[in-house]
N, C-alpha and C positions, 0 to 999 in steps of 0.2 A: 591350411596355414603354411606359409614359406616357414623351410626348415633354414634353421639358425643355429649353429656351433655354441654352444654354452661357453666352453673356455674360449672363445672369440674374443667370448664380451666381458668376461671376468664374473659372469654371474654368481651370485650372491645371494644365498636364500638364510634367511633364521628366522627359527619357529617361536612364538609364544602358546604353548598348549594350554586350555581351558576348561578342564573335567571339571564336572558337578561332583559331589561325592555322596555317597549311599547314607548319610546320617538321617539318626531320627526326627533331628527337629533341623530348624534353621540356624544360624550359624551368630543370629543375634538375640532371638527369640526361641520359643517351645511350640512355637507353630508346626506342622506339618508340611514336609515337602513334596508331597503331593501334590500332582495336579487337579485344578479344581474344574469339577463336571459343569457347573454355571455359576456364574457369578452375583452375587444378593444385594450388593450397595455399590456404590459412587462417588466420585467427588471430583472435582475439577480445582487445576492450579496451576499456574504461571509462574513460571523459575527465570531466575536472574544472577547472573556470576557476582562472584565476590571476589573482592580483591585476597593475592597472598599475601602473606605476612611480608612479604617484601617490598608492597604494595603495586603490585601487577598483577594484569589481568590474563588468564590461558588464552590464546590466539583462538581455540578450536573454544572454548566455552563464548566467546562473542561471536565466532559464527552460529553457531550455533541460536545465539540469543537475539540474532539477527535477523530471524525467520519469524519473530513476535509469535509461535506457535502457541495456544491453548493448550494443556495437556489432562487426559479425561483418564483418570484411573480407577478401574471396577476390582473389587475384593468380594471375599468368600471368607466366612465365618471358618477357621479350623486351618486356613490356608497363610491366612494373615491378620493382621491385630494392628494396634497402633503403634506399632514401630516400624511397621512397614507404612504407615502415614504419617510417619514423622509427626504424630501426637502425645510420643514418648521416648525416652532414651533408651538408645541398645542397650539389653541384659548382657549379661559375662559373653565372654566367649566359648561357644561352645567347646569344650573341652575333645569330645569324640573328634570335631573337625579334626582340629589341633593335632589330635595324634596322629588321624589317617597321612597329613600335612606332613610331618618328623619323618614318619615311616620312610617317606617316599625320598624326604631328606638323605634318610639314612642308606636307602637305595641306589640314589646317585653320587651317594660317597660326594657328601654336598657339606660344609661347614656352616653345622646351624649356628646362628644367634644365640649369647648370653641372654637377652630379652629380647623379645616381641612387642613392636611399639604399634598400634592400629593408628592406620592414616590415613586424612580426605583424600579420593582423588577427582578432584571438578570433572562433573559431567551435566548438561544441561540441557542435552537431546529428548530430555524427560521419562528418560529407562530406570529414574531414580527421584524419588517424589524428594528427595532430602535437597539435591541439585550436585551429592558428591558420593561417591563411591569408599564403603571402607574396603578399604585393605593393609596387610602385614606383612613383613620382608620376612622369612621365618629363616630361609638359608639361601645360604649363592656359592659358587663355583663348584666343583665336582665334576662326574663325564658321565656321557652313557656310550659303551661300544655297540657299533653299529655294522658288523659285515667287514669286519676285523678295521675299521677305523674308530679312533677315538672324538666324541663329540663334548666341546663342553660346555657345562651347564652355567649360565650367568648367574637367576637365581630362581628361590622359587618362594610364593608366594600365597596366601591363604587371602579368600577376599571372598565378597560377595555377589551372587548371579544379581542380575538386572533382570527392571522388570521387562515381562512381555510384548512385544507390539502384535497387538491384536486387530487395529484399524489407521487406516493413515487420510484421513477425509481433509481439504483441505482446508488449512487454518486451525485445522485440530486435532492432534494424533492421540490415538488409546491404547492405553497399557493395561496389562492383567497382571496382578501383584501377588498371585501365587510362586510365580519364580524367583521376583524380589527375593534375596538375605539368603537363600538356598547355598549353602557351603559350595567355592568352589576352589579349584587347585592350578594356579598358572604357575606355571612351567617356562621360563626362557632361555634359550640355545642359543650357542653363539654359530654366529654365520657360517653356513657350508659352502663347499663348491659343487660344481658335478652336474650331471643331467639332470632334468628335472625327475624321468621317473627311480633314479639313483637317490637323489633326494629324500622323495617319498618315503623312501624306506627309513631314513629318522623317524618321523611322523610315525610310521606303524609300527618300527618298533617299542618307541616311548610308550604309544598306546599299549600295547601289549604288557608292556612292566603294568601299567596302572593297572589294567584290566586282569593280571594276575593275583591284585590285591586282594579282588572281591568286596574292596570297601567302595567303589566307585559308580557311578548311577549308568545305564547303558539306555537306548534308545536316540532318535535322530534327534539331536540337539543338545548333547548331554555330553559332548563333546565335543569343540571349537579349536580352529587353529588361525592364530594370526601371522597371515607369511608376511614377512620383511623382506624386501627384493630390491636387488640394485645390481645395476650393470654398470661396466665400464667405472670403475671406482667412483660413477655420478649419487644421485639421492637417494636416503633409502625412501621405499613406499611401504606402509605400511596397509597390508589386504585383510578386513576383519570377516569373521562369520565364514570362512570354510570348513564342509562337517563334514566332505566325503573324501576318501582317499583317489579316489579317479578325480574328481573336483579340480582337486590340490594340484596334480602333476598340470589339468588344464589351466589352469590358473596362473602358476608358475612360466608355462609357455606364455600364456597370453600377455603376461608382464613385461616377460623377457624383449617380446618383439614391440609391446607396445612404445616399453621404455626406450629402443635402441628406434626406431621409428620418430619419437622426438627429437633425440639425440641428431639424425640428420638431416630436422627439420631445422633445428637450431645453426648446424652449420651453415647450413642455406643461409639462413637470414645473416648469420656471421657476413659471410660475402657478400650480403649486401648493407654490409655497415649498417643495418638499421639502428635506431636511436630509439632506445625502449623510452627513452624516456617524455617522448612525444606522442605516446600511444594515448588516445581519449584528449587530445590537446583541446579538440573541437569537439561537443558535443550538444547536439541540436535537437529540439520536439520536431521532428516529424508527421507528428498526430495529422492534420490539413494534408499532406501529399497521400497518406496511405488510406485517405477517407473513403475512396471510389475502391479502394484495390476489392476483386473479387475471389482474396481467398477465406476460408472458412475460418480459419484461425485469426486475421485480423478483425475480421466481423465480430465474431466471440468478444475478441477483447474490448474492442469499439462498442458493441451494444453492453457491456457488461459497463461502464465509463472508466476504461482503460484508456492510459496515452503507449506513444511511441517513441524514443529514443534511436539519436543513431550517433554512433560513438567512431570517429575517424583513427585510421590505425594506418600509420604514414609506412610506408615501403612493403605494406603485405601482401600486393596484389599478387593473386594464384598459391597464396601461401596458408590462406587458412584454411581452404577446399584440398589444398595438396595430399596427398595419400602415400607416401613410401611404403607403404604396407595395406592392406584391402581392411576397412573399415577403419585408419590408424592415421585422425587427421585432428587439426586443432577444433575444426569446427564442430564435428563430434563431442570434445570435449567440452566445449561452450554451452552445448546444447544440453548435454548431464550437466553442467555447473547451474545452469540457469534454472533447474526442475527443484532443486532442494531451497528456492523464495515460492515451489509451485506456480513458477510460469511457464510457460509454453511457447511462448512466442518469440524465439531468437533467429534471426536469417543473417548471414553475413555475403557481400556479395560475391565473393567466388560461386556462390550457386544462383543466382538472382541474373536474368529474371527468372521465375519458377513461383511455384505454390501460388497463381494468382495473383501476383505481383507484375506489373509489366516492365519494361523496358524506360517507357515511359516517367516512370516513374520512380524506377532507380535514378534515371538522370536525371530528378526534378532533385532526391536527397544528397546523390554524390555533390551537386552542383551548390546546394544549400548548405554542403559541410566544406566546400570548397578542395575537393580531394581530386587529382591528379590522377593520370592514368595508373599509374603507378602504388597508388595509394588503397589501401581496401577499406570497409566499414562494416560494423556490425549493427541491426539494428533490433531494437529490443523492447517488447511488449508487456504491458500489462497494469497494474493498479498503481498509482506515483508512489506510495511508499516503500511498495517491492521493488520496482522497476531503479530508483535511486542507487538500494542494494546492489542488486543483480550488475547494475554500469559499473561498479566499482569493482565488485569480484571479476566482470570481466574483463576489465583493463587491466587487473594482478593477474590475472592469466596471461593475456596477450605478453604482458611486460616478460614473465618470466619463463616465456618460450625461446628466447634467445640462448636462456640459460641450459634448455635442455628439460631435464626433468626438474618439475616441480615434488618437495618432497612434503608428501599428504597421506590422508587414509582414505583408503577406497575399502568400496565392499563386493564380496563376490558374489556374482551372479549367478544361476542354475546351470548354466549354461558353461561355466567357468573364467566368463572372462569378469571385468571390471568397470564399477563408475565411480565416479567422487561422492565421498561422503564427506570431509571434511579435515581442516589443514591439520599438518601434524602437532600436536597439545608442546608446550613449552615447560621450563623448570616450572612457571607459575601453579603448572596444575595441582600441586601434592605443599597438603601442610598438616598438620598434629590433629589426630582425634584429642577431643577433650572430655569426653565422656567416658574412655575407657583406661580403666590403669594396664600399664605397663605388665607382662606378663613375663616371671623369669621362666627359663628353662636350665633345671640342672643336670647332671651326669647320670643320677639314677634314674629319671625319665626317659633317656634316651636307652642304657641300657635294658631295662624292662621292653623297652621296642625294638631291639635288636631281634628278638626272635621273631615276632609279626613281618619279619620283612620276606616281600614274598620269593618263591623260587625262582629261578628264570622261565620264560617261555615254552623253551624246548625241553624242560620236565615236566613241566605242565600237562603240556601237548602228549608228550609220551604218556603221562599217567594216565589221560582221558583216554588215550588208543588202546589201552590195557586195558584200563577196567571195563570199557564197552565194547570192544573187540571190534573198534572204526578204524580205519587205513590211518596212515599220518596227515593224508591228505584232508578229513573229512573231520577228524579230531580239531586242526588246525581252523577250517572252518567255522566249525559248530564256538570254538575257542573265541575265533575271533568277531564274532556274531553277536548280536544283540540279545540270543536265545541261552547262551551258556546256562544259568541258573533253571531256567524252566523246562530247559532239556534232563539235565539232572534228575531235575524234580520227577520227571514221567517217565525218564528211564529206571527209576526208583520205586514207582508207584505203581506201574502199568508191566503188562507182557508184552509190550508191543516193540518190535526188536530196534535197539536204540541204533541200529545203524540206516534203518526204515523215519524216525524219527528227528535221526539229523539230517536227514538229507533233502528231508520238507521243511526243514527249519533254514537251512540254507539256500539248499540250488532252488528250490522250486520257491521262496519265496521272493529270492532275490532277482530269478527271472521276470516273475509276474512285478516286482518294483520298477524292472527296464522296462514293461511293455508301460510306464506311468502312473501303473496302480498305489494306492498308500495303504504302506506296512503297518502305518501307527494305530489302525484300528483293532489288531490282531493284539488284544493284549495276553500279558500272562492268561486271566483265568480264563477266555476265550479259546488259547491255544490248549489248554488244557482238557479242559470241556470236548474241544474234538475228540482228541487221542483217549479221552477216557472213555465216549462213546463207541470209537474204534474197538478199542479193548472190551467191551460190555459186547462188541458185537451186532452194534446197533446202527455201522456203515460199514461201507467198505474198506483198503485202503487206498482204490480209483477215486473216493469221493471225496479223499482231503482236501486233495488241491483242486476239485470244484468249491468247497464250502471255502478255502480261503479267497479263492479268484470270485466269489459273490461278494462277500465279506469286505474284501478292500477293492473292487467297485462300486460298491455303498447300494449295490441295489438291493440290499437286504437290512434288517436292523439286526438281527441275532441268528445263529446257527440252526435254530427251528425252522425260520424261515429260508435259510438257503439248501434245507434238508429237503423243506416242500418245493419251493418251485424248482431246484434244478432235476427233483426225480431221484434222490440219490439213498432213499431210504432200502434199508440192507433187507435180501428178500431170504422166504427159508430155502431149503437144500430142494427140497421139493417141487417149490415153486420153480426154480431155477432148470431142476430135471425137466421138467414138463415143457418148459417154454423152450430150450434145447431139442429136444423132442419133436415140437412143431418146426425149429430153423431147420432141423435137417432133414424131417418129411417134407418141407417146403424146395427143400435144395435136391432131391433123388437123384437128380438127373447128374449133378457135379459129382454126386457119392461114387454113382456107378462108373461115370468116365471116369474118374482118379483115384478112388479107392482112400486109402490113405493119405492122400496125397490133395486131396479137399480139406483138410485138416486147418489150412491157411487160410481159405477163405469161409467156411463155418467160423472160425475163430472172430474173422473181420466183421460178420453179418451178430456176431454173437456180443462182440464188444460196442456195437455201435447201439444196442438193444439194450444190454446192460451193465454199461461201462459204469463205475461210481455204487449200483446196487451189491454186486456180487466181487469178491475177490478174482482177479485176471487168473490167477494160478488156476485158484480152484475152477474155473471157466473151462479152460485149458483141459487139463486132468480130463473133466464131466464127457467133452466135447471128444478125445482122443479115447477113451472108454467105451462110448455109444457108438463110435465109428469100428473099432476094434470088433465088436461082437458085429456091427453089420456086414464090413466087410470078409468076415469067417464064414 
């Protein structure tokens, strides 16, 4: 990635934080916030916007309801009920939210609300069987200090997780409604400057406050951040679904250059006075010219009884293939705009001919839209009723690249950069729950949670380095780790020494997560399970991090089994002498050349035999021992 000056461009980042919180039920219901193992019934349904009391409709809820998608929702008995199927009104608000929600208020020195009003917020991507999101303003303004700068807080909000996306097949997305209604805590900051990995550190630290609560749920996905990003004082964008903090900084870059990448594509077309307002002027069936083309993708749509469109875009020629930046072009963007009707089939000609498309036959569409050298076209595949759509989004794209950035929500990728998900939601989106009364908050509630508010960070971290005798470094880790609690728990339970303990909870899990392995199978009673065998004696501690590196390869289903095939069951003192015994009547010959001094390589031939069975220490010891009495 070309490196880019942050203060260049005026960059501009603000956070919306998203924690789950640790309560016992859900946040509208007594249901369980557990995740459910499988799911036992079903139901399918079709969501549609509703106008606001103002009589408009959310920009983002009609796209949205544009895509005519089915929406297939699967529940679990204990998980969800009929309020998560919107067969029943929301029960109270859960009170425990509510407090963890103050606390956190009272933490960022945040001016809560006289009452708490619960409010729709349209959403119709089908994350929510209802087709709106509750939530409540609890408190706003306030600051969090960050690395001796002051950050401040807009407001913060109590609302509900959305459901699952579990399947996205086309024409019909599936959700899992064990998440639905699950307490959660948005957090908004007001926009920073600075590099992006300076940045970061907002992000970690917030996380840290909340993670000091101990009322807050941990695992990957149990914490979200929505970046806001704008350059050059142009649009903001809004980036949903980042969960990791290396993520984030990619993300932030990738925004950075993408958005400044538009920026002067835009000028470009400035100087060429183009006239947005004649983009799609001409738009022609195609279908009959691209009948012979022999690429796969028009085949598809053709044999499926797709048409084709092609939509004239006057002064674009070389400007929608254009690239200021390596992958950072409009027709890129067309092509993620046109996937969320689930079509495929978008070519514009800056790249044509190609994919099977001849020459021929570009000049048969430029000639039948009547477009000029100068002129470009985009053309666009698929069923007539998507395909109508699809022309229309992308002539509001094409129009509003003059302008620079368009300002919308994207979602982040694995990868850290970003696609379109969908335009930015408008005042229309939010109007009055009517189901819920109004909830005061008086001064003795708040006082009573003054003391609940938790310490800073960096007492925290100190106390954990005390009480288990971990570096600050490793305290700091284990702290900010998904394992805190269960670390605790077995450095409580167990002999097994917690500075051995956290350091498989961290480094060696979080390695084996870069090599692509997934953490999420490794649960609490799982992680426990190991180290209390450890401590029983009944492995090594060479065999942890074989049984975890089986474990989240998925080539095993339980610890039994990754005990049996990788070989790592703990042998006795005896067994171990003997089999020592043979490595270095096997080896005489290195004994007698080096004497002590073989010590290295007995040791290599000895760990490769029994790495994961025996402790390395005690290997070591056995191995330095028998050599001792030989070489005397």
């Amino acid at each position: 990635m070309t490196t880019i000056d942050p203060a260049s461009l005026d960059l501009k980042v603000g956070f919306e934080i998203h924690q789950q919180l640790a309560t016992k039920s859900k946040l509208f219901c007594n249901c369980s916030c557990e995740e459910a193992q499988k799911y036992d019934h079903s139901f399918v349904r079709k969501l549609r916007p509703t106008q606001s009391e103002l009589g408009a409709y959310d920009p983002a809820a009609m796209f949205e309801f544009s895509k005519m998608r089915t929406v297939e929702y699967h529940a679990a008995l204990g998980s969800s009920c009929l309020v998560e199927a919107d067969e029943e009104p929301p029960h109270d608000v859960s009170r425990e939210a509510l407090e963890i929600a103050l606390i956190f208020s009272l933490a960022l020195h945040s001016k809560v609300m006289d009452e708490v009003h619960v409010m729709r917020k349209l959403v119709i991507d089908g994350s929510n069987t209802t087709g709106f999101q509750r939530t409540m303003l609890v408190a706003s303004g306030g600051y969090l200090d960050v690395a001796g700068k002051r950050v401040s807080v807009q407001s913060i909000c109590l609302e509900e997780d959305a459901a699952k996306l579990i399947g996205d097949d086309k024409g019909v997305r599936k959700f899992g409604l064990d998440r639905l209604g699950v307490p959660l805590v948005e957090i908004a900051l007001e926009p920073v400057t600075g590099k992006p990995d300076e940045i970061m550190q907002v992000a970690l630290t917030l996380g840290r406050l909340l993670r000091a609560s101990k009322r807050v749920a941990r695992g990957l996905g149990s914490i979200r951040q929505d970046v806001n990003v704008s350059v050059q004082n142009g649009a903001v964008v809004e980036v949903k679904g980042v969960q990791q903090l290396d993520q984030l900084v990619k993300v932030i870059e990738h925004e950075m250059q993408r958005q400044h990448g538009l920026i002067v594509i835009a000028e470009k077309l400035k100087e060429r006075k183009v006239d947005v307002s004649k983009v799609g002027d001409r738009i022609e069936d195609v279908t009959d010219i691209l009948g012979k083309a022999q690429s796969k993708i028009v085949k598809k749509i053709l044999d499926g009884g797709g048409l084709f469109r092609a939509i004239r875009v006057p002064e674009f020629a070389g400007m929608i293939g254009y690239e200021p930046y390596q992958d950072i072009r409009i027709g890129k963007e067309l092509g993620k705009l046109v996937r969320f009707y689930d079509l495929d089939g978008v070519f514009h000609s800056d790249e044509l001919p190609n994919y099977g498309i001849t020459e021929q036959e570009v000049a048969a569409v430029r000639s039948r839209l009547q477009a000029g050298s100068s002129d470009a076209f985009v053309i666009v595949g698929g069923p007539k009723d998507k395909v109508g759509f699809a022309s229309d989004a992308i002539i509001r794209r094409l129009q509003a690249a003059v302008d620079g950035v368009p300002a919308e929500t994207r979602a982040a990728t694995p990868d850290g950069k970003t696609v379109f998900l969908r335009p930015r939601p408008g005042a229309a989106r939010m109007y009055p729950e009517t189901d819920i009364p109004t909830i005061p908050i008086t001064d003795s509630m708040l006082k009573a949670l003054e003391e609940k508010v938790p310490r800073s960070w960096d007492e925290i971290v100190d106390g954990l380095a005390k009480k288990y005798s971990l570096n600050k470094k490793l305290a700091s880790q284990i702290f900010d780790s998904d394992y805190l609690g269960v670390f605790e728990e077995i450095a409580g339970t167990t002999k097994v020494q917690p500075t051995f303990v956290a350091s498989k909870l961290t480094e060696d899990i979080t390695s084996l997560q870069r090599q692509g392995l997934d953490p999420s199978v490794l649960t609490d009673d799982i992680i426990k399970d190991v180290f209390a065998r450890l401590d029983a004696g009944a492995i090594a501690k060479e065999s942890v991090n074989i049984i975890f590196e089986k474990l989240m390869k998925k080539e095993v289903k339980n610890i039994d089994e990754a005990i049996k095939i990788a070989g790592v069951a703990s042998i006795s003192d005896d067994e171990l002498s003997r089999g020592l015994d043979r490595i270095i009547s096997d080896n005489m010959a290195v004994v007698k050349e080096k004497g002590m001094n073989a010590q290295s390589a007995l040791m290599g031939r000895a760990m490769a035999e029994y790495r994961g069975k025996a402790d390395g220490q005690k290997i070591n010891a056995m191995v330095r021992d028998k050599l001792q009495k030989l070489v005397k």
